[in-house]
N, C-alpha and C positions, 0 to 999 in steps of 0.2 A: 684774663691773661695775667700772666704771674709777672713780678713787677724784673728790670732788667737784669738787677742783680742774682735773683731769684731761680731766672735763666741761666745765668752766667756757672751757680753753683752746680744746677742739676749739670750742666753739659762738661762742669771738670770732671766727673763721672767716668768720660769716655776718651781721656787723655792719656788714661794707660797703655803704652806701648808694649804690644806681647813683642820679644826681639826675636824670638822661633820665627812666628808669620812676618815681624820686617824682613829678616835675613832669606825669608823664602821666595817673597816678591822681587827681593832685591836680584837674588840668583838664577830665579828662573825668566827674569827680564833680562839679562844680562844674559843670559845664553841663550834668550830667541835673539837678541841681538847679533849677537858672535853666529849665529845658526842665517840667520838672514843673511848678514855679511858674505859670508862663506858663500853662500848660494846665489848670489849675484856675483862675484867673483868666477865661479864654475860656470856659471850658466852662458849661452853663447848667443841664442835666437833672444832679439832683444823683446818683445811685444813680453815675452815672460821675466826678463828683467826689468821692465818697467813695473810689471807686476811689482814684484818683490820690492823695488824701489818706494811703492807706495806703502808694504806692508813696512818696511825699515824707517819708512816716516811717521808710522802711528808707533813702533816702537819708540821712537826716539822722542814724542810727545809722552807718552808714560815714563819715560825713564826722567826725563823734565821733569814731570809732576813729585817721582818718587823724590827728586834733587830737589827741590823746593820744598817738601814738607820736612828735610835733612836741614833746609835752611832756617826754618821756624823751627827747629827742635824738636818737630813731633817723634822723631824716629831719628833711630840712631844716638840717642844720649848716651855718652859715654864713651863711644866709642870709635875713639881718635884715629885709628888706621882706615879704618870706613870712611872716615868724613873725611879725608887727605885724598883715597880716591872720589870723593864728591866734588872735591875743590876741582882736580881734576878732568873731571865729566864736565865741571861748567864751563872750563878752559875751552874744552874743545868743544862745547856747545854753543858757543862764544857769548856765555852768560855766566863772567867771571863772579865769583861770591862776593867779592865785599863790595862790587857795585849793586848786583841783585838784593844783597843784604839791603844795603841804605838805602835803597827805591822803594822798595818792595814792603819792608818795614814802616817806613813814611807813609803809604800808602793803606795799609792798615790800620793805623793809629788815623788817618782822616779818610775814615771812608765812607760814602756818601756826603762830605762836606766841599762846596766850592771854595777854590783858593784863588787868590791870583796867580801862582806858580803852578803849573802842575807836576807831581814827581812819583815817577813810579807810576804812570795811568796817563792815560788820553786826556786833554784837557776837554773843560767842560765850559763854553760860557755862555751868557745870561743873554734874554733879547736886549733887554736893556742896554746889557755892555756892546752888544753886538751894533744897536742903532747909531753908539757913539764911536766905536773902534774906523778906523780907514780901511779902505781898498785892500792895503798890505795887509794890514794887522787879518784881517777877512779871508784872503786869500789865505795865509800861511792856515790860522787854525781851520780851515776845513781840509788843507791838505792834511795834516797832521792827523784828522778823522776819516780820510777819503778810504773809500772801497781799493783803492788801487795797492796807498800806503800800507795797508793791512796785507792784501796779495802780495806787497814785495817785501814782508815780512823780515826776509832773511839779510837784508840789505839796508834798510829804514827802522826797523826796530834793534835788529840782533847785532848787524856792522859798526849802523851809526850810533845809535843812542845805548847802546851794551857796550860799545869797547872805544868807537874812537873821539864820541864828545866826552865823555868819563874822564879819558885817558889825555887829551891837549885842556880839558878845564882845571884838573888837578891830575898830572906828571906821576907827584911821588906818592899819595893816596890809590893812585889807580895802576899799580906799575901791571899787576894780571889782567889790564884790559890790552897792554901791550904786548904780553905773553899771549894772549888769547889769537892777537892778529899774529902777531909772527910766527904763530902755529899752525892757521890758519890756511897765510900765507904758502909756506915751506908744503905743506901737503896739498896743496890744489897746485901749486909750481911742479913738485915732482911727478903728479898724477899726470897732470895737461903734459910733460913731457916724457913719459913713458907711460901713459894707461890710458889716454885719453876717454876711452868708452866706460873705464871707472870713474872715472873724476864725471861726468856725467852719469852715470847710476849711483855712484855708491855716496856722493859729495851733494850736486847740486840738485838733483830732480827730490834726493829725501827731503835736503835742510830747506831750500823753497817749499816743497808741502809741507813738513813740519813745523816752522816756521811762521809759513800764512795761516796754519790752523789753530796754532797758540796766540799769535797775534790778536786773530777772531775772538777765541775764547775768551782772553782777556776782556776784549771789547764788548762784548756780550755780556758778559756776567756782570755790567755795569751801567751798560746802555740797553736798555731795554725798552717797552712803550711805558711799563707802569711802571719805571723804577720812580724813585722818592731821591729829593739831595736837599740841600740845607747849603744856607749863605750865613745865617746866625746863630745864637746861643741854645739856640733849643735843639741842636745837635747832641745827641747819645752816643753811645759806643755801640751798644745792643740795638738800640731801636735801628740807627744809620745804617747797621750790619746786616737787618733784616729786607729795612726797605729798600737801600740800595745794590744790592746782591742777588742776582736772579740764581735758580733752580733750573739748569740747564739738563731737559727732560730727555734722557738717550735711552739705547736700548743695549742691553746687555755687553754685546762685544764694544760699541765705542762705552760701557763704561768702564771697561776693563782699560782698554787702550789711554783711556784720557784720565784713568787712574781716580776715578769718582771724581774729579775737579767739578764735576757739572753743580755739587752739592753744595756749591761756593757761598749760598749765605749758612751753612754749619761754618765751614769752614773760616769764615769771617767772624761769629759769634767766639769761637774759639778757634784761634788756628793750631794750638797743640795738639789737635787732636788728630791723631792719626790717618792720612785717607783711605786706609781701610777699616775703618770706624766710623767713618763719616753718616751713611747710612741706618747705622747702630743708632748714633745721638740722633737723627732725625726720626726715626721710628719711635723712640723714645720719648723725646720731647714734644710735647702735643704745638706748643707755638712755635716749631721749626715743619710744621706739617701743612702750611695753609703759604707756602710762598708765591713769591710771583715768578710765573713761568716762561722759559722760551726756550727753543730748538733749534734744530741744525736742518731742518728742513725748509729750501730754499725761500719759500713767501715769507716765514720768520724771518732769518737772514737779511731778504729785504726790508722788511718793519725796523729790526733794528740799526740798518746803516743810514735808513732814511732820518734816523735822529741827528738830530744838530745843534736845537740851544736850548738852554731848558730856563720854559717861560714860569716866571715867577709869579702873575696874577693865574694861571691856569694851572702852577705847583705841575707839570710836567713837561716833559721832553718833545719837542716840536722840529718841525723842519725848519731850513733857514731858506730868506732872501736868497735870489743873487749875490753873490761876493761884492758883487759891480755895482748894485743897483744904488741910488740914492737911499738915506734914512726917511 
């Protein structure tokens, strides 16, 4: 295996941004959008608007992923009126930039390491802390991991912890997590009092599935059975990026939809690199070729939500006690 840095040089390889194919993705994402939009607007027999609601929600997961790799620089350098409407897209995605920026970025720079804080990620803790933590402390982090939190995605990750714990812990730092809800707001207000059957197609049946399925995603590409984490100094950048980052194995249309995010330990190795290159450096690189795997198909799913603490003499991810139960 080639040593990290080694890795590190082959995969700036694949950093170069052609701006033809960004700005292609970027336009013809943005107009099956405006095209979906449209089409549940016109459409009237709902069984087929909910259709459409569900395709407007995988759009709206790919246009995420495209906004996020805008937020690492992979795409888009340079160019300032693009990234103005990025800032924008997050607004209303209610994943304003400069809090995604400092989560998200934090989360990078420690990944695959346990913290006592968690930021930017699902917390992760140890049996050990687990046997001494209380009732409370128990209850909270497994809420905070539970299957449901994830399902209400849109309300527990994107509501609270994207715009209104950001925005009441730091005011003047966070003022676009206040714009994000007031805009929020003002358009589910107007909807619910003149469109009611859009504010449920066009608002909440997308942002609820897109939402719960990026939630997932996150959670997944972290939590896995064989992922690897690290409490001490023998922590890497490259190594933690491979161990703890799964290869979320899709098939063709959800890899369009989810924008290659599946490829998440490339993408952790280096996050400059474009995610449509993503596949490129992993073809490429022979040690991005043997990762650890997991899917969207429902027994996976369960494997990984049934993770809980991650046991230090067994170096993996285990389920937990009772919240309740005695140590």
């Amino acid at each position: 295996m080639s040593s990290p840095d080694a890795i590190l040089r082959q995969s700036q390889s694949y950093t170069q941004e052609d701006p033809a194919r960004t700005r292609w993705h970027i336009l013809t994402t943005l107009l099956a959008l405006v095209a979906c939009a449209t089409l549940i607007v016109l459409t009237t027999w709902w069984p087929l608007r909910l259709l459409q609601s569900v395709v407007f929600a995988l759009l709206l997961v790919r246009a995420f992923v495209i906004y996020h790799d805008v937020q690492h620089g992979a795409i888009l350098r340079g160019a300032s009126r693009m990234k103005w409407g990025a800032k924008l897209f997050g607004i209303l995605i209610l994943s304003p930039a400069g809090v995604w920026r400092q989560t998200h970025d934090h989360h990078h720079r420690n990944v695959g390491r346990i913290q006592p804080e968690s930021i930017g990620t699902f917390p992760v803790m140890t049996s050990a802390a687990w046997a001494k933590a209380g009732r409370g402390t128990r209850l909270g982090y497994i809420m905070q991991r539970h299957a449901l939190t994830l399902a209400a995605g849109y309300l527990t990750v994107f509501v609270f912890s994207m715009c209104l714990r950001p925005l009441f812990l730091n005011p003047r730092r966070h003022l676009d997590s206040g714009v994000a809800i007031l805009v929020h707001t003002a358009l589910v207000t107007t909807l619910a009092l003149f469109a009611p059957a859009l504010l449920l197609f066009l608002v909440i049946v997308p942002m609820t599935i897109a939402c719960a399925l990026g939630s997932y995603l996150f959670y997944a590409q972290h939590n896995f059975p064989k992922v690897r984490l690290t409490t001490g100094d023998e922590w890497d950048f490259v190594g933690s990026a491979l161990d703890s980052s799964s290869y979320l194995v899709m098939g063709p249309v959800m890899r369009w939809f989810t924008g290659n995010i599946g490829y998440h330990h490339v993408h952790h190795v280096n996050p400059k690199i474009p995610f449509y290159r993503l596949p490129e450096a992993m073809n490429a690189i022979p040690e991005l070729q043997q990762p650890n795997t997991t899917t969207l198909w429902p027994h996976e799913i369960w494997k990984c939500l049934r993770l809980r603490l991650w046991d230090e003499a067994g170096q993996r991810m285990v389920q937990a006690p009772a919240w309740w139960a005695r140590a």
